[in-house]
C-alpha positions in Angstrom: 29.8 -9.3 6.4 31.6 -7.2 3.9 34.9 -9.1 5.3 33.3 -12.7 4.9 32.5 -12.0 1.4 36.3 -11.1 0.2 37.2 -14.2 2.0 34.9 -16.8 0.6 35.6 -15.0 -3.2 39.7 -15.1 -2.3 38.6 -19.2 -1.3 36.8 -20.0 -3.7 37.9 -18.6 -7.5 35.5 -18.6 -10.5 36.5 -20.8 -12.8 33.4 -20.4 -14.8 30.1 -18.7 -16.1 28.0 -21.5 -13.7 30.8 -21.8 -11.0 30.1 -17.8 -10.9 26.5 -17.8 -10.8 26.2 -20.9 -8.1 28.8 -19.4 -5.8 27.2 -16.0 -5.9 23.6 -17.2 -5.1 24.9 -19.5 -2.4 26.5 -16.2 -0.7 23.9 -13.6 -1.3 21.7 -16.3 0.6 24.0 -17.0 3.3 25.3 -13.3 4.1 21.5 -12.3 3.5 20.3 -14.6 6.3 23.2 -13.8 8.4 22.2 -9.9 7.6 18.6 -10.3 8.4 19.4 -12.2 11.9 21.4 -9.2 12.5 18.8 -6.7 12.4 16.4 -8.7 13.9 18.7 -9.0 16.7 19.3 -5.1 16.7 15.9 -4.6 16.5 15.2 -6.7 19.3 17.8 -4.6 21.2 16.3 -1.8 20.3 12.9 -2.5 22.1 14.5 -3.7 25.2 16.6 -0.3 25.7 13.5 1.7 24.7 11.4 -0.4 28.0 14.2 0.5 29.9 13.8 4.3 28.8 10.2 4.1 29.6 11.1 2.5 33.1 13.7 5.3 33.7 11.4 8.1 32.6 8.6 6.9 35.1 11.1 6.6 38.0 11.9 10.5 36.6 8.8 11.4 36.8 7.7 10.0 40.1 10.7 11.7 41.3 10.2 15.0 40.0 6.2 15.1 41.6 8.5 14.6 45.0 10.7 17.3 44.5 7.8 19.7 43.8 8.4 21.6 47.2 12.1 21.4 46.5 11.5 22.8 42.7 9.1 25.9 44.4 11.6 26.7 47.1 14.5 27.4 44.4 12.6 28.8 42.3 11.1 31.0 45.0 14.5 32.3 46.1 15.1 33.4 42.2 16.0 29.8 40.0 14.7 30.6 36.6 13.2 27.9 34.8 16.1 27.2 32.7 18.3 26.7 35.8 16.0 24.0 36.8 16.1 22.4 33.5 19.5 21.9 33.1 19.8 20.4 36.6 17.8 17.6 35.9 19.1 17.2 32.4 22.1 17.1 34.4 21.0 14.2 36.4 19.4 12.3 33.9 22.2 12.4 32.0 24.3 11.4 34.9 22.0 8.5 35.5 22.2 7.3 31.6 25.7 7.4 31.7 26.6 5.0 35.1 24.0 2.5 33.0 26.1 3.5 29.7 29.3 2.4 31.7 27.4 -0.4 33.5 26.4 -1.8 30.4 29.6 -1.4 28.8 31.2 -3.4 31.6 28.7 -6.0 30.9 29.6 -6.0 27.6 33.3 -7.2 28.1 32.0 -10.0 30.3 29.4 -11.0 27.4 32.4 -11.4 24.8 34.3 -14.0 27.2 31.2 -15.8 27.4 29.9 -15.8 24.1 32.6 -17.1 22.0 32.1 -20.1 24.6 28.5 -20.7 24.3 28.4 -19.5 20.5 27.9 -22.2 17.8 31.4 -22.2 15.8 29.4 -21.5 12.5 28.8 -17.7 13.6 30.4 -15.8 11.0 33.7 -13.7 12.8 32.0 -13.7 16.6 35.3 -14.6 17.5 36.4 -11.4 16.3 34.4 -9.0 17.7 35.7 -6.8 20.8 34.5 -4.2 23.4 36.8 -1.2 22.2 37.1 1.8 22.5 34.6 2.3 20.1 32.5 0.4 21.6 32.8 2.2 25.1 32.2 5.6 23.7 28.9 3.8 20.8 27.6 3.3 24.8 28.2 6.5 26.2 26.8 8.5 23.1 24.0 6.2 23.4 23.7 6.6 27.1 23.6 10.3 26.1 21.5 10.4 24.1 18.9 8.4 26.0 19.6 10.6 29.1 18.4 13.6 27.6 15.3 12.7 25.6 13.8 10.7 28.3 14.9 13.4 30.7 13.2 16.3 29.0 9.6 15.6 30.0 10.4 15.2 33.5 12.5 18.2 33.5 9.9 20.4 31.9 6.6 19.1 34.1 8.9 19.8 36.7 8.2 23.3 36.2 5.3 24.3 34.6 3.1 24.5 37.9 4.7 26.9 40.4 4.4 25.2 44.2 3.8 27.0 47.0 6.3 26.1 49.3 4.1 26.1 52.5 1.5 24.6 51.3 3.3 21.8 49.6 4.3 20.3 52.9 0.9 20.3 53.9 -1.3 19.0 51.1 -0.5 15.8 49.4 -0.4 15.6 45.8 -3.0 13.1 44.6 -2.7 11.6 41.7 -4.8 9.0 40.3 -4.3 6.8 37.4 -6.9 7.8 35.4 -5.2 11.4 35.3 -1.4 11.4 34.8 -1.9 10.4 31.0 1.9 10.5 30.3 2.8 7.8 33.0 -0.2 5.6 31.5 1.5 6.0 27.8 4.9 5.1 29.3 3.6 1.9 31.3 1.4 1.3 27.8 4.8 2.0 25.6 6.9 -0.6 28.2 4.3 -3.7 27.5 3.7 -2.9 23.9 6.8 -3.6 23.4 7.5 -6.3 25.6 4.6 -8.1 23.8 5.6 -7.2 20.3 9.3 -9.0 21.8 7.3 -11.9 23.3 4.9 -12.9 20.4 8.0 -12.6 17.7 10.2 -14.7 19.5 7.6 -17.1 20.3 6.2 -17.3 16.8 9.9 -17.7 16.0 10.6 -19.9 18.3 7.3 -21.9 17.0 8.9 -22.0 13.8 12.4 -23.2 14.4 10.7 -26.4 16.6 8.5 -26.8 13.4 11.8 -26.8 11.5 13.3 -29.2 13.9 10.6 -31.8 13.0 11.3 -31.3 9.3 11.9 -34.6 7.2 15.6 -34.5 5.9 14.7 -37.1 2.8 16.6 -39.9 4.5 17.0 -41.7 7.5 19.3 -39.8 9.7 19.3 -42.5 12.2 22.8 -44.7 12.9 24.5 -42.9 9.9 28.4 -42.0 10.7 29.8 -40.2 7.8 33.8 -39.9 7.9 35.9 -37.1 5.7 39.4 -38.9 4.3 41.2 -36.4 1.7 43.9 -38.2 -0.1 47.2 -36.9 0.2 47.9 -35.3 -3.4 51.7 -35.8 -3.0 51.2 -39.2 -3.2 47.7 -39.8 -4.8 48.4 -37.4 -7.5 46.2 -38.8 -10.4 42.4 -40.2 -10.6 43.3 -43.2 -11.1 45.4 -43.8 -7.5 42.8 -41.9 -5.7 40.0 -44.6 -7.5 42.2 -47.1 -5.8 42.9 -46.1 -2.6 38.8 -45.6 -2.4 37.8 -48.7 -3.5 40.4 -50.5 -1.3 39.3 -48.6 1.8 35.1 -49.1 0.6 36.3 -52.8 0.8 38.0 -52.5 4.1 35.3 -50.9 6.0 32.3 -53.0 4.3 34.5 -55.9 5.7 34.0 -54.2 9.5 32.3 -56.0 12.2 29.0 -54.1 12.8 28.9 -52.5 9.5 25.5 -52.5 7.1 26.6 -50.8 4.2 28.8 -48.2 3.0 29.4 -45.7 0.2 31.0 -42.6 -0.9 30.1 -39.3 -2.2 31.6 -35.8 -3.0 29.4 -33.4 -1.5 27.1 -34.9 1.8 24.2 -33.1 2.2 24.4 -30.6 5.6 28.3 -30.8 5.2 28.8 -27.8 3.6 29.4 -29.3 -0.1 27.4 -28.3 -2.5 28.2 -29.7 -6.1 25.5 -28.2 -8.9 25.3 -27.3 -12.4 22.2 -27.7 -15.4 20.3 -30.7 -16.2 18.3 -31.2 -19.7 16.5 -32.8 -21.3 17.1 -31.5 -25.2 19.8 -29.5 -26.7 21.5 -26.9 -24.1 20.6 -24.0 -26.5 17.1 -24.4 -25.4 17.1 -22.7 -22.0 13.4 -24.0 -20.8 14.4 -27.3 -21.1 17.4 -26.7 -18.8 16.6 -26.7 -14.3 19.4 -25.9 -12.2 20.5 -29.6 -9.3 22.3 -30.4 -7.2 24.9 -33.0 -9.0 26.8 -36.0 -6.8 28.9 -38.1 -7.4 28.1 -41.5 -5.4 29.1 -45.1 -5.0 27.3 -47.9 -5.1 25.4 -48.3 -1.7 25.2 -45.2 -1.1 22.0 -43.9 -1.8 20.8 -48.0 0.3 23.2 -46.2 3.5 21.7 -42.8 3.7 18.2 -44.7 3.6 17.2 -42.6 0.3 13.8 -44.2 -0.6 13.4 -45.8 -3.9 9.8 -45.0 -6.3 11.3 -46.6 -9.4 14.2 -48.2 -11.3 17.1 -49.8 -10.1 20.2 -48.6 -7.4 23.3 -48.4 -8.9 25.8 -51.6 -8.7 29.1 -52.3 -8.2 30.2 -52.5 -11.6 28.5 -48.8 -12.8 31.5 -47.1 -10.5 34.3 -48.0 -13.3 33.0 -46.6 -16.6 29.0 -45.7 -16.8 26.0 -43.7 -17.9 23.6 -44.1 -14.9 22.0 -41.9 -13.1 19.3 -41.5 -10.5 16.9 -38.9 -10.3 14.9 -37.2 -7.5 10.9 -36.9 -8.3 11.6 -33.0 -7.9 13.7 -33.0 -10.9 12.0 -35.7 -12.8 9.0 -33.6 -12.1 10.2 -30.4 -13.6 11.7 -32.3 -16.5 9.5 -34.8 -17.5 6.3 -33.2 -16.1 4.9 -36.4 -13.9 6.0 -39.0 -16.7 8.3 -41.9 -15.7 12.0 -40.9 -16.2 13.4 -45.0 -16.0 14.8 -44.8 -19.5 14.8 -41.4 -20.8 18.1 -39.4 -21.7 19.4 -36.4 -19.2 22.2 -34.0 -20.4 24.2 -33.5 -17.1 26.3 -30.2 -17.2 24.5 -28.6 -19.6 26.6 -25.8 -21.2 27.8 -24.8 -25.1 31.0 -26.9 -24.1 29.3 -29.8 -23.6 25.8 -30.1 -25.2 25.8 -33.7 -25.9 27.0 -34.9 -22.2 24.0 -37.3 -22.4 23.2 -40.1 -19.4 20.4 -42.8 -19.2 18.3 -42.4 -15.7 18.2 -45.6 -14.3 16.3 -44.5 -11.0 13.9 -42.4 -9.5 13.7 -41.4 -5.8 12.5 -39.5 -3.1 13.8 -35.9 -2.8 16.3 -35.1 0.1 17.2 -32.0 1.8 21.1 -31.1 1.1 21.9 -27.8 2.1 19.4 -27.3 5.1 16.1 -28.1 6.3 14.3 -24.9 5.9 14.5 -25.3 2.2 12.8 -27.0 -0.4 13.5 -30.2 -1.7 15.5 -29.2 -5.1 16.2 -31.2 -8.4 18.9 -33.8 -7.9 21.4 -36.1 -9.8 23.3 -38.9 -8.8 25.7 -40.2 -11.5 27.9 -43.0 -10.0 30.9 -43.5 -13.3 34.1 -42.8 -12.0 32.7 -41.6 -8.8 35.5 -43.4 -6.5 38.0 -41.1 -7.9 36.0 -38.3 -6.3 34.9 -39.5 -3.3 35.4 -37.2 -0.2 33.0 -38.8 2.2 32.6 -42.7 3.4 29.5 -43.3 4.4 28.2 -46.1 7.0 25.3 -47.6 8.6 25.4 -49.3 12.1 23.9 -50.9 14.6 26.9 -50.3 17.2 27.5 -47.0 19.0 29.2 -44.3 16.8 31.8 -44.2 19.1 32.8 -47.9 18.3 31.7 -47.5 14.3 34.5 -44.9 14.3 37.2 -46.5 16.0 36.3 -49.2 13.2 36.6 -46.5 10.2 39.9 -45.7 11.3 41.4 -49.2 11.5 39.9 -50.4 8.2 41.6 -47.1 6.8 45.1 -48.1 8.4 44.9 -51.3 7.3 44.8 -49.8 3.7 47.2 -47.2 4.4 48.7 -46.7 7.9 49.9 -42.7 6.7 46.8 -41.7 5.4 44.2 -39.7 8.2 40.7 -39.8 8.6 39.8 -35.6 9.3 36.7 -35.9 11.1 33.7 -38.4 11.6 30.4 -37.3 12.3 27.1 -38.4 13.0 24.4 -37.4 10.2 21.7 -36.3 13.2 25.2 -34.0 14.4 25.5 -32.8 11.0 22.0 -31.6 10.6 22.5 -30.2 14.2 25.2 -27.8 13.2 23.2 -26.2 10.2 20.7 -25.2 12.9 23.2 -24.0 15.2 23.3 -20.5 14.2 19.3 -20.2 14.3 19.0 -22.3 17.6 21.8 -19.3 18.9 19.7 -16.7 17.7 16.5 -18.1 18.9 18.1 -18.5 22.2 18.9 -14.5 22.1 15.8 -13.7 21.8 13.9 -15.7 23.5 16.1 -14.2 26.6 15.8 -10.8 25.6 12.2 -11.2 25.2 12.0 -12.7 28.9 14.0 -9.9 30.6 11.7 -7.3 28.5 8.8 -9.5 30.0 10.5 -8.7 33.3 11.3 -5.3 32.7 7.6 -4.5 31.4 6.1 -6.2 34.8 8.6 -4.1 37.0 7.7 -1.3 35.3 4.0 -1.6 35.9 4.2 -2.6 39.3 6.3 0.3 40.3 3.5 2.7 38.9 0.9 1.2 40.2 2.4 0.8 43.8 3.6 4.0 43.4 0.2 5.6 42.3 -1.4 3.7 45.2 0.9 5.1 47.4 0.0 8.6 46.5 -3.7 8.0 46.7 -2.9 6.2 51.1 -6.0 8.9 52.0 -8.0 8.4 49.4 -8.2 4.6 49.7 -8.6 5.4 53.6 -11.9 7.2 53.2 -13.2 4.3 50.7 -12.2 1.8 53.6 -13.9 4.3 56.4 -16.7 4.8 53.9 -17.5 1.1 53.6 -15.8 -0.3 51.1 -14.7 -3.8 51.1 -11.3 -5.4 50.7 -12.6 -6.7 47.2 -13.5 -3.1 46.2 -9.9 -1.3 46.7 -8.2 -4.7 44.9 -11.0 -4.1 42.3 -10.1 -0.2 42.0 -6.4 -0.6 42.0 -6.0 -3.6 39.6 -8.5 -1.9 37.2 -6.5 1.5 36.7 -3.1 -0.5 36.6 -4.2 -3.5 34.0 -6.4 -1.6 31.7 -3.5 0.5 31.1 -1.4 -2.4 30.2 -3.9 -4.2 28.8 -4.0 -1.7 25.9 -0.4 -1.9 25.2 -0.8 -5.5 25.2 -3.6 -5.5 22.4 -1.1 -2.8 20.7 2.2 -5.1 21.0 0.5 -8.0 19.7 -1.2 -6.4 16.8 2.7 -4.8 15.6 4.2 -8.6 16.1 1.7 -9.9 13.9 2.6 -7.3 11.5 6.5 -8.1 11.9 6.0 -11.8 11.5 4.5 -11.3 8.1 7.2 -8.9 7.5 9.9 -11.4 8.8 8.4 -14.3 7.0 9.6 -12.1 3.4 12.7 -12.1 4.3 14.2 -14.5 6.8 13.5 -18.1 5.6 11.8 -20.7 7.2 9.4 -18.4 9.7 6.2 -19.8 8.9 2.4 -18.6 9.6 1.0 -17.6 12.2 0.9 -20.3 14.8 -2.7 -19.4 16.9 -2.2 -21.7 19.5 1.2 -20.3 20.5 0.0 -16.9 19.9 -2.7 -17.0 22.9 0.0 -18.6 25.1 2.1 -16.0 24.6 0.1 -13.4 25.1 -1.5 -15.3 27.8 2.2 -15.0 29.7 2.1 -11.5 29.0 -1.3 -11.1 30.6 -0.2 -12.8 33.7 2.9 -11.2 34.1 0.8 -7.6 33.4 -2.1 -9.1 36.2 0.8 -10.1 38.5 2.7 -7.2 38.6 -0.9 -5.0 39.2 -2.5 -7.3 41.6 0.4 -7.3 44.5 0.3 -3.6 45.1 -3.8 -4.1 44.9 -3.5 -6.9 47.6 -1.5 -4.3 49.6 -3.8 -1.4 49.1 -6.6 -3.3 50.3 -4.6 -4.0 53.9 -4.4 0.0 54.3 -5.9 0.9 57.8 -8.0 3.8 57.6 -7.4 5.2 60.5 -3.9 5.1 60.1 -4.5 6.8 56.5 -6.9 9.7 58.4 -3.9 10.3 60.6 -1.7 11.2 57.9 -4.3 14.1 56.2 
C-alpha cells in the first residue's frame, strides 16, 4: 500500500491547494478500502487456521487417551514427566510443520492461479511471491501453532498415572458430557465457522444489494470509446476542438447510432474532475460545496439517459463560447436549499484566483453515481463552453450489438483521420462491472473460506462425536440390552454432540453481529443487518452441525449388543 501511494503521488503532481486536497482524499479512500479488505481477509484467515488448530488438537487429544497404556508403561520403566512432554511437543510440532510445508506448497500453486482469476484492478497482486520469506512466515507459524495446541494434549497425557495391566483390560469411557475441554474445542471450531458464515453472508447480502443499485442513468446500450489526440500533431485547443467536432459529426452520421457526445471524465472510468462551486463570493466558505465538474457536449447528458427535472439540455451552439451549466438536484439542493436553480448564477472553481468565474444554470437533473455505486450521489456540474477541446470520451447510444457499434466508432474515426487510434471501447454496464471487481474478488474469498471453515467445523464435530461414541460401544450395548430403542441411542448421541455445537453456534452468530456493525464503520457500502439472510445462514450452519452429529447417531443406534457385551 505504502508502494501504491509513492506511485500515484510520482503520477499525479500537485499543481495546487484543491488539486492537493482532491487527490489526497481520493487516495486515503482508495488505499483505506483496499486496507480494510486486507484485514478482513487476514482476519478471515485467521479464524480458518484457528478451526483447523481446534481440529488438530482434538485429533491430539483423542490420541493421547489411546496412548494412555503406552504413556504408563514408559513412565513405569522410569520416563519422567518432562520426557513425556517433550515427545509429544515433539510430534505436534512435527505434525504442524508437514501442514506448514503443505500449505506452503499450496501457496505457490495459489499465486499461478490467482493472478489468472484476479480482477486486474487489485492493487500489485501481480507482484506478490511465495519466497523465502514466505516459506519460513509458514514454518514459524506452523511452530508456533504446533506447540500451543500441543501443550494440553501433552500435559493430560500425564497427569493420571495408568496402570499398565489394567489399562489393557478396562476401557476408558468417556462421555460427552465429561471431557469439557473437547466440548470447548468442538464449541471453539463452530463459533467460528459461524462468525465466518454470517459475515460473509451479510457481506455477501450487501454487495448483491449494491449490485441492484441505481447508477443515475441508463446503463443500457451505452458504448463509450477513449480517443487521446496525438499532442505532436494536435498541439493546441483549438486543433483538438476540431478534430472532436469532426469525429462527433462522423460518428452521429453512423448507421445504428442514437446520439452521441463527449466528456472529460466518464463516470466509473476512473476520471474524476472536481473543484468548488458557489453561490456568492469565494471568501465566504459556507457558501462554497465541493462537485464533481465535467466538461460535456451537447448530447451527452440525452446519451447517458441523465434524466431531466427542469430547464433546458445544452445545444449545439453552447460548445463554442458559453456560460451554461446543468446542475444535479444534490448540488442545487445544498446550494439553493430546495429553490429552483433555472436562472440563478454559480461560481465554478471557486478559489482567490478566480472569485468572479460566474455561470448561468440552465438545467437541473437527476443525480448520478460517478466514482462507484456504494457511494452517494454527490453535487455535480456540467458546463459544456469549449468542452470539445477537452473531450476524452465519445459517447454513443445503440440499438446494434456493441460489437458492431464499435467497429462503427472506429471507421467514422478513420474516416476523420486514418493515423489517429481509438484506445479502448467499452460498454457502460462493463465499466460499472470493473469498479465492483475488486469487492466481487473479495466476496468470492470469503465466501470460500467461510465454506471450507463450514466444512472444517462439521468434520470436526463428527470426528468427536463418532469418536466419543466409539468409546462409549459398551455403554450403548447395555442401553440396547436394557431396552432401549433405536430412537433412544440416536436421541442420546445427537443430543451430547449438537448441544455442544449448538452453543458455539448461538456464540459465532452473536460475535458476527458484532463484526458487521464494526465492519459497517469502516468498509463502505456493508449495510444493516439483513434478517432474512441471517436465519439462512445460520440455518446452513445448523444443518451442517445436525449432519455431521446425526451420521455417527444413525450408526450408534445399529450397534449389536451382544457383540458390545463380547467386547467388556
Amino acid at each position: 500500500l505504502t508502494s501504491i501511494s509513492a506511485d500515484l503521488a510520482r503520477e499525479f503532481p500537485a499543481t495546487n491547494g484543491d488539486h492537493t486536497m482532491r487527490m489526497g482524499l481520493l487516495l486515503d479512500r482508495a488505499l483505506g478500502n483496499s486496507r480494510n479488505a486486507l484485514w478482513l481477509l487476514l482476519a478471515a484467515s485467521a479464524m480458518f487456521l484457528l478451526i483447523g488448530c481446534a481440529n488438530v488438537a482434538n485429533m491430539l487429544l483423542a490420541r493421547g487417551v489411546n496412548r494412555q497404556r503406552e504413556m504408563g508403561i514408559r513412565m513405569a520403566v522410569g520416563a519422567g514427566a518432562s520426557r513425556i512432554r517433550r515427545q509429544l511437543l515433539t510430534e505436534s510440532c512435527v505434525l504442524a510443520t508437514l501442514g506448514g510445508i503443505a500449505g506452503y506448497c499450496l501457496t505457490v500453486i495459489a499465486w499461478k492461479v490467482l493472478p489468472a482469476v484476479a480482477p486486474t484492478s487489485v492493487p500489485r497482486l501481480s507482484a506478490a511471491r511465495a519466497d523465502a520469506k514466505v516459506f519460513a512466515f509458514s514454518l514459524a507459524i506452523a511452530g508456533a501453532n504446533g506447540i500451543l495446541f500441543g501443550m494440553a494434549p501433552a500435559f493430560r497425557a500425564i497427569r493420571n498415572r495408568v496402570v499398565p495391566g489394567r489399562a489393557s483390560t478396562v476401557p476408558v469411557t468417556l462421555a460427552g458430557s465429561r471431557d469439557r475441554l473437547r466440548g470447548l474445542l468442538v464449541a471453539i471450531e463452530m463459533g467460528l465457522a459461524a462468525t465466518l458464515v454470517v459475515v460473509g453472508g451479510q457481506l455477501l447480502a450487501s454487495f448483491v444489494s449494491l449490485l441492484r443499485t441505481d447508477p443515475g442513468f441508463a446503463a443500457d446500450r451505452v458504448l463509450a470509446s477513449v480517443i487521446i489526440p496525438d499532442q505532436a500533431r494536435y498541439n493546441t485547443p483549438e486543433l483538438r476542438g476540431q478534430l472532436y467536432r469532426r469525429i462527433l459529426e462522423a460518428v452521429r452520421r453512423a448507421p445504428g447510432i442514437e446520439s452521441a457526445g463527449t466528456i472529460d471524465a466518464l463516470p466509473f472510468s476512473g476520471e474524476n474532475h472536481g473543484g468548488l462551486i458557489g453561490t456568492n463570493n469565494a471568501s465566504e466558505n459556507h457558501n462554497r460545496v465541493p462537485a464533481e465538474i465535467d466538461i460535456v457536449s451537447s448530447g451527452y447528458l440525452e446519451t447517458m439517459g441523465v434524466r431531466r427535472i427542469q430547464g433546458e439540455w445544452f445545444r449545439d451552439q453552447d460548445m463554442t463560447d458559453s456560460d451554461s451549466v446543468i446542475v444535479n438536484d444534490v448540488a442545487a439542493q445544498k446550494l439553493w436549499h430546495g429553490e429552483s436553480p433555472i436562472g440563478k448564477l454559480v461560481c465554478v472553481y471557486c478559489s482567490s484566483n478566480k472569485p468572479n468565474d460566474w455561470k448561468r444554470v440552465v438545467g437541473l437533473v437527476t443525480s448520478i453515481r460517478h466514482r462507484s455505486l456504494d457511494e452517494p450521489p454527490q453535487p455535480s456540474l456540467y458546463m459544456v463552453s469549449h468542452s470539445l477541446e477537452h473531450a476524452a470520451f465519445v459517447v454513443v447510444r445503440s440499438d446494434r450489438p456493441m460489437k458492431d457499434v464499435d467497429k462503427e466508432i472506429r471507421t467514422a474515426v478513420g474516416s476523420v483521420d486514418a493515423n489517429q487510434p481509438v484506445f479502448v471501447s467499452a460498454t457502460m454496464h462493463d465499466l460499472i462491472d470493473d469498479s465492483l471487481a475488486n469487492r466481487r474478488f473479495i466476496m468470492g474469498l470469503l465466501a470460500l473460506a467461510g465454506c471450507l471453515a463450514l466444512v472444517m467445523a462439521a468434520g470436526g464435530v463428527y470426528g468427536v462425536t463418532s469418536y466419543v461414541t466409539s468409546r462409549r460401544t459398551q455403554e450403548i450395548g447395555v442401553r440396547i440390552a436394557l431396552g432401549a430403542t433405536r430412537r433412544d441411542v440416536e436421541t442420546l448421541v445427537f443430543r451430547q454432540g449438537f448441544l455442544t455445537a449448538l452453543l458455539g453456534l448461538v456464540s459465532g452468530v452473536i460475535l458476527a453481529l458484532v463484526l458487521v456493525r464494526v465492519l459497517r464503520s469502516v468498509l463502505v457500502g456493508v449495510s444493516a443487518n439483513d434478517v432474512p439472510h441471517l436465519w439462512i445462514e445460520a440455518g446452513t450452519v445448523i444443518f451442517a452441525a445436525a449432519l455431521a452429529c446425526w451420521v455417527p447417531a444413525r450408526r450408534a443406534s445399529g450397534i449389536d449388543p451382544a457383540i458390545a457385551l463380547r467386547q467388556e
